[in-house]
N, C-alpha and C positions, 0 to 999 in steps of 0.2 A: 242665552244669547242666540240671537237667527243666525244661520249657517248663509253666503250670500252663495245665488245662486248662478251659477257659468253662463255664458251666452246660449252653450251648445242646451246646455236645458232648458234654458227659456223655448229656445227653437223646438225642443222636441213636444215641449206643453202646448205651446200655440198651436203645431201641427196636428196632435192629440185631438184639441179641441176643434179644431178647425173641423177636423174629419168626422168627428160626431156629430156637428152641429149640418153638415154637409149629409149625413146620411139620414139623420129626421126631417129631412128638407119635404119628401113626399107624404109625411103623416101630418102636414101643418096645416091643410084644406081642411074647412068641417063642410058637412054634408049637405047644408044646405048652398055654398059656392062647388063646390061641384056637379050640381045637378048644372047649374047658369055655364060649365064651362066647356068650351069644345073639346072631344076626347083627347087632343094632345097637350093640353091644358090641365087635364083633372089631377086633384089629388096635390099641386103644384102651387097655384095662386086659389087668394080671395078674388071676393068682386064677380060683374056681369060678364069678364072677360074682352075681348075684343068687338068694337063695336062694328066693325069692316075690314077689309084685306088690306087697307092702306096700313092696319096698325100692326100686321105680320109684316110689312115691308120694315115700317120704321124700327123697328124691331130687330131684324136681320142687319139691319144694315147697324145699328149701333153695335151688334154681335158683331161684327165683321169689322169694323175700326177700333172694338176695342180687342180684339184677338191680333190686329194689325200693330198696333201701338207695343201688345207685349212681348209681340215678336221681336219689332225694331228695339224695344227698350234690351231686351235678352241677348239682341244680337251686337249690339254696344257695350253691354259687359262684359261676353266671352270674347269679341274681337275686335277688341277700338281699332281703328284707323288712324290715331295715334301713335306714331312709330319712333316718333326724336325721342331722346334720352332725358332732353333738359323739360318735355311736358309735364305739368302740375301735376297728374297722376303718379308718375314714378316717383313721386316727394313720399306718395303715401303707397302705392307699393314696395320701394326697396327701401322700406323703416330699416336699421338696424338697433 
């Protein structure tokens, strides 16, 4: 019979994995996409790399909305602005 497994260790596997797959990130170029790619590039992606400065802008900036998005999303679950007692939320915070 399988033993079921807690949330808190699903969480700890995911994270596990997560951070493995996170630190082989810089071994996944092969040799011949790194020679094509700019040195802050190498070792990182396949391919010819960027084909102009436009593609470093579009680039930062989707870095920079999506670092913005997880800011506000993070900053919404540690401190809603929901403060009344009767909002949908406290249905599923004060479970007893």
């Amino acid at each position: 019979m399988m033993r079921k497994l807690s949330l808190n260790k699903y969480r700890k596997l995911i994270l596990i994995v997560f951070l493995i797959l996170i630190n082989h990130i810089p071994t996944m170029a092969c040799e011949a996409c790194n020679q094509n790619q700019p040195k802050i590039l190498r070792g990182i992606t396949h391919g010819n790399g960027p084909q102009s400065n436009w593609d470093y802008f579009v680039v930062i900036i989707m870095v920079l909305v999506t670092l913005y998005s997880l800011y506000a999303a993070v900053k919404c679950f540690v401190k809603p602005s929901e403060k009344k007692y009767s909002h949908i939320k406290n249905t599923i915070l004060n479970q007893q």
